[in-house]
N, C-alpha and C positions, 0 to 999 in steps of 0.2 A: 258474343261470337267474335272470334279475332280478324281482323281484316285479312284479307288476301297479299304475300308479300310481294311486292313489287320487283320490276325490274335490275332497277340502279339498288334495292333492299340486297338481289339474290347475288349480283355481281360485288359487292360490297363484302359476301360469305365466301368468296373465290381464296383461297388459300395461295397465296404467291410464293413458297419460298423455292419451288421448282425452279424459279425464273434464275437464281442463283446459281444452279447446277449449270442449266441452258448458256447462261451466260461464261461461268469458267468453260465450258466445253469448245464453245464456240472463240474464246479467247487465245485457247489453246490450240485451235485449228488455224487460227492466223497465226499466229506466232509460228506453226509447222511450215506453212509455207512460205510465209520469208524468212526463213529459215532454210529450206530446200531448194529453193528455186533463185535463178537468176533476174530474173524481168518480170516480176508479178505486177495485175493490174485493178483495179477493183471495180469492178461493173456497176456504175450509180446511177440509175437514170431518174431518180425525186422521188419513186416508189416509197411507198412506208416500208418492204422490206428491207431496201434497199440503203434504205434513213438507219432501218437498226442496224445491219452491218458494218454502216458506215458510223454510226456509236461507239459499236465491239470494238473497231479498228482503234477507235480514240486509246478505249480504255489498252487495249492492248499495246498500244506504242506512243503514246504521248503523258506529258505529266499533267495530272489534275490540279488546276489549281484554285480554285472559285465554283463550287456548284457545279454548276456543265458546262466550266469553261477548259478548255484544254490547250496546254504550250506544246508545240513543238511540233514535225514534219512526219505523214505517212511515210512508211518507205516504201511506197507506190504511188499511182496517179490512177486516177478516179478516170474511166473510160463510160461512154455511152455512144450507143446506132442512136444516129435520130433521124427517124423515117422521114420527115417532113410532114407527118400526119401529128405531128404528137400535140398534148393539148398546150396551148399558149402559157397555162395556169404552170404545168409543170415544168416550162424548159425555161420559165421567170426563175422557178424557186430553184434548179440545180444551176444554175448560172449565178445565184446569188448564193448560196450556200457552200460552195467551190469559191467564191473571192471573201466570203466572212471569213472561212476555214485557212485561207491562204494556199488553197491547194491545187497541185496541176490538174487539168481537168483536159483529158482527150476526147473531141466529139468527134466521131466517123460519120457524114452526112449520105444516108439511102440515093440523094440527089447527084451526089459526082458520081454513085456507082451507074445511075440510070445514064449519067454523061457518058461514061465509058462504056458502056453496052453492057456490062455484067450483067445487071439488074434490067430482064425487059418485061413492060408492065401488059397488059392485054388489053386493060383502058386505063386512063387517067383517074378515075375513082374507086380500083381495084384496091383492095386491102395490102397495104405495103408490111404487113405482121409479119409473113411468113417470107418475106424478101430479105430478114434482117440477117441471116442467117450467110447471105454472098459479104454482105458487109460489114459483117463482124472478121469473117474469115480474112478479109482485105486486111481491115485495120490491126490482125493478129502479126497477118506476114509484114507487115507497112511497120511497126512497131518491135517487133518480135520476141514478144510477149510468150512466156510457160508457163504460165499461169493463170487464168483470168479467177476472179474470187466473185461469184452469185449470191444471191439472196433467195433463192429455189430452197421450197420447204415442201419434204414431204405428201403433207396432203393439200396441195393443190390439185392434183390429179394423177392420175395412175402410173402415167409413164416417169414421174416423177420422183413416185415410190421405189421403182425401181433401180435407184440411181445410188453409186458411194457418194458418200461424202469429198473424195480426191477421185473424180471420172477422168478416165481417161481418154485422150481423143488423138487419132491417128494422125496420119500426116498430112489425109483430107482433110481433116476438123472430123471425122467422123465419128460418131460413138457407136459402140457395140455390144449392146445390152447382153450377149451370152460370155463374153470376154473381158469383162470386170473381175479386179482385184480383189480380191480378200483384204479384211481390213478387221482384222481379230486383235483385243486387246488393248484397239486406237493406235495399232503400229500401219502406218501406210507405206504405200511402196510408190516412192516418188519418181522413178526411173522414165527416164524420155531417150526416145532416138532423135537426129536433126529432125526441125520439121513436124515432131509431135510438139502438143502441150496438153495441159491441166483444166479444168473447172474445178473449184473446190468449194464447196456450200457449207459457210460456218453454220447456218441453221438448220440446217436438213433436218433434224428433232425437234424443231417448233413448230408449233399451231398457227394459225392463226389467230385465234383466243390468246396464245402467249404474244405474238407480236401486240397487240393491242394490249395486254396488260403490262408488256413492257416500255410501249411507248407513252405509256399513261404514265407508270413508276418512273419513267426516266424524263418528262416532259422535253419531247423527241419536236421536234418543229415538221409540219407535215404539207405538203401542198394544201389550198384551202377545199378544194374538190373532195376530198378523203372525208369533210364534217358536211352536213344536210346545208342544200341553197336551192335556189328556187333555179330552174333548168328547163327550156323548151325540145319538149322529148316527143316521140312518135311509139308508139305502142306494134311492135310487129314481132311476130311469132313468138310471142310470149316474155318480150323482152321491153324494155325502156330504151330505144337508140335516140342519143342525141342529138340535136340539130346543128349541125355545123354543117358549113361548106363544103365538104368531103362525104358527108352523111343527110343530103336532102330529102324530103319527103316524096315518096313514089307513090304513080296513081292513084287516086282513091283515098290514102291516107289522109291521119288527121294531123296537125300539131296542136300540142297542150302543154300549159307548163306546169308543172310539179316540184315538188319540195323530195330533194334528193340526195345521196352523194352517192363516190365511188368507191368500191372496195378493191377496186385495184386499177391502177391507171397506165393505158397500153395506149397507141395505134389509136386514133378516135373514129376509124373506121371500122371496126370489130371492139369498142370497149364501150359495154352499158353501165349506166346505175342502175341504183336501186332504189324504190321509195323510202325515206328515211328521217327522222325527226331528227338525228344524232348530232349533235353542235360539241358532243366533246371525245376528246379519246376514251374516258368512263363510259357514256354511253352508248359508246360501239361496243364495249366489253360486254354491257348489258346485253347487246344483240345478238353480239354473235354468241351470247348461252343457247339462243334458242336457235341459230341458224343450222339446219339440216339440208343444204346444198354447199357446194365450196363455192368460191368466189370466183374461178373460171367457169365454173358451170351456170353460176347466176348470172354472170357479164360478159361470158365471149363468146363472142358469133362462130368464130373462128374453130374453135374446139367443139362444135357442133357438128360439125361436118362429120366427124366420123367417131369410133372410139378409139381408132389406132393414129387420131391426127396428130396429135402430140408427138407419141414414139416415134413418127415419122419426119419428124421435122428433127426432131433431138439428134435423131441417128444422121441425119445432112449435116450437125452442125451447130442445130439453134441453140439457146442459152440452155 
């Protein structure tokens, strides 16, 4: 009788040459907009989508020279909100990865907006997720940016789905989910009045199975938090919330630690792991064969709130 095939067997059968397509498409969608636009900006906050976009960009505008080594200058800078919540592990590795790369790196800090009043919190331990949204807006007009370029795919969640690839956003920052563009052909319509600009999401056609089979194909360097580590977590409504400072345990609760990572790293006050053996980008591929939840649904608190939370932040603004 033949053994039963394994995991890392069934991931090993994944057919990759789609990643080829994914990858000219998304090449191709950078190239449109620096191309279109005056002041584009590239949204990186250490995220693994964020890592591959930030890949695409290489191959799209710099010369290869060595492996995964690449000569030469974005023609943009690398932008990130940093809440003051975000995890230590990630704002090491975008801080270092911005001075290996040689690249400009704008960080818009949640904390000067809370100086300035924009940003008013209800308590000190309130989830600063859904505040990024005043302080991205800042650092649009502060910079003056039409363009910003995400790493938002599809099926992360609903309102997401809903989205072009070239979204357009008012002179609020607003988006308008009935008033999107047509985009027949892969012709977009780049057009702004003062005061608008752009999102443009080279991946919006990727999976999450393709980020992780491309970050395996391309050996993509990733925060260490994204591979399984042992982690002091609390188990509440269903989730893994981790113990930090900003996230302590409430009445009654237990802490325990566990062997983990994350599948997406946000905010450390709404972002869970997950139980997980995983120590390589192969064996997340292997996982995510079998994962039947998205990775906001399995780690955000925040997206829990409602089904329309999403839309509803997107349409103020949010990434």
């Amino acid at each position: 009788m033949n053994a039963p095939i394994t995991l890392q067997q069934l991931a090993a059968t994944v057919d990759q040459r789609h990643l080829d397509h994914l990858e000219e498409e998304a090449i191709f969608i950078l190239r449109e907009v620096a191309a279109a636009f005056e002041r584009p900006g590239l949204l990186f906050s250490g995220g693994k989508d964020s890592c591959v976009v930030l890949r695409l960009a290489e191959k799209a505008f710099k010369q290869r020279v060595a492996g995964n080594e690449f000569k030469g200058k974005l023609p943009f800078p690398l932008v990130h909100v940093d809440t003051g919540h975000n995890f230590p592990e990630v704002i090491e590795f975008r801080d270092r990865r911005a001075a290996e790369m040689g690249e400009r790196l704008i960080v818009a800090h949640m904390d000067e907006s809370i100086k300035k009043g924009t940003v008013r919190l209800a308590h000190p331990l309130e989830s600063r997720n859904g505040h990024q949204t005043v302080t991205l807006l800042e650092a649009i007009e502060e910079h003056r940016f039409d363009v910003l370029i995400g790493g938002a795919r599809r099926d992360e969640e609903k309102a997401r789905a809903k989205e072009r690839i070239f979204s357009h956003r008012d002179s609020f920052g607003q988006w308008q989910p009935k008033e999107q563009r047509p985009e027949l052909w892969s012709l977009f319509n780049t057009r702004i009045r003062p005061g608008e600009h752009f999102r443009a999401f080279p991946i919006s056609n990727w999976t999450e199975l393709d980020v992780w089979l491309y970050l395996a194909r391309e050996n993509i360097p990733l925060p260490s938090l994204y591979y399984a580590h042992p982690r002091q977590v609390i188990r509440r409504k269903g989730l893994l919330v981790p113990l930090t400072e900003v996230t302590p345990p409430e009445a009654g609760e237990q802490v325990e630690t566990a062997t983990v990572r994350f599948r997406t790293v946000g905010d450390m006050t709404c972002t869970c792991p997950v139980e997980s053996d995983a120590a390589s980008a192969t064996d997340i591929v292997a996982e995510t064969l079998t994962v039947t939840v998205s990775e906001r649904g399995a780690t955000r608190m925040d997206d829990r709130t409602s089904e329309a939370s999403m839309e509803r932040r997107k349409k103020e603004g949010y990434f």
